[in-house]
N, C-alpha and C positions, 0 to 999 in steps of 0.2 A: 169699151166698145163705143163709137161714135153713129151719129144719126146713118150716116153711110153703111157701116158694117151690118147695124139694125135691116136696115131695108135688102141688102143683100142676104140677109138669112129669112128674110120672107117676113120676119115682124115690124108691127107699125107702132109708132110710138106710142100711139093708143093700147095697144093693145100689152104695149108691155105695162103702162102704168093698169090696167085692168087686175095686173096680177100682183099688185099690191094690196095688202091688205087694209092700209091707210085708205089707197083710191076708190079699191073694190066696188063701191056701192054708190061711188058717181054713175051718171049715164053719158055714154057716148062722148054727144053733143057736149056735155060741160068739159068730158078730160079731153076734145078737141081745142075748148080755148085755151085748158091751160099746157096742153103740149105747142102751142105758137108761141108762148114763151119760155121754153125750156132751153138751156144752155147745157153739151154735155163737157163735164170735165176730165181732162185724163186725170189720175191718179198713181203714182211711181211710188214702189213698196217704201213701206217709212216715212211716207208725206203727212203733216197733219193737215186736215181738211177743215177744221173748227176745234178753236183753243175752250177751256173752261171755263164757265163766265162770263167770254164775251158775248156779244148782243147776237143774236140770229141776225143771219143777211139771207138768208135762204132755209128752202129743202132740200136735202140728198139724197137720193136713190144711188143702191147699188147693180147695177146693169150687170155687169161680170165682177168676176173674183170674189173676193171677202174683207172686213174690213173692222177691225177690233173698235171696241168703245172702252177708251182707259178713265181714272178719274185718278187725279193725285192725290193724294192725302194731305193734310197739316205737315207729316213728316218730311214729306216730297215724293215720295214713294207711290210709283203708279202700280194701280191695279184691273186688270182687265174685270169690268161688267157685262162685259156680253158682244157678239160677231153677229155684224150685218152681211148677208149673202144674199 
């Protein structure tokens, strides 16, 4: 879902970061500035969005669908930790 589809279903970007529980307990006015920098990404099933290890460039919120957290083992061997929705 892009800043566009957001606005046509009646929510505001504020208002969806409100319903995270990370943001929750910002006010207003601060998840106003930090929605002036938000970038949304699409995502197409099977993408990785951040590898293991590497350095954080970002946050990611999941706006629609869901989105598995794997971790590989020493073997190679990935195993799902947990689905962001």
């Amino acid at each position: 879902m892009d800043l566009r589809s957001l606005r046509q279903a009646g929510i505001s970007v504020v208002e969806m970061m409100q319903g995270s529980e990370l943001l929750a307990h910002l006010d207003r006015r601060t998840l106003k500035i930090i929605a002036r920098s938000l970038s949304f990404v699409g995502v197409t099933e099977g993408m990785e969005v951040f590898q293991q290890g590497a350095p954080a460039d970002g946050l990611y919120m999941v706006v629609t669908g869901r989105m598995q957290v794997l971790r590989r083992g020493a073997d190679g061997v990935e195993v799902v930790l947990g689905e962001l929705a």
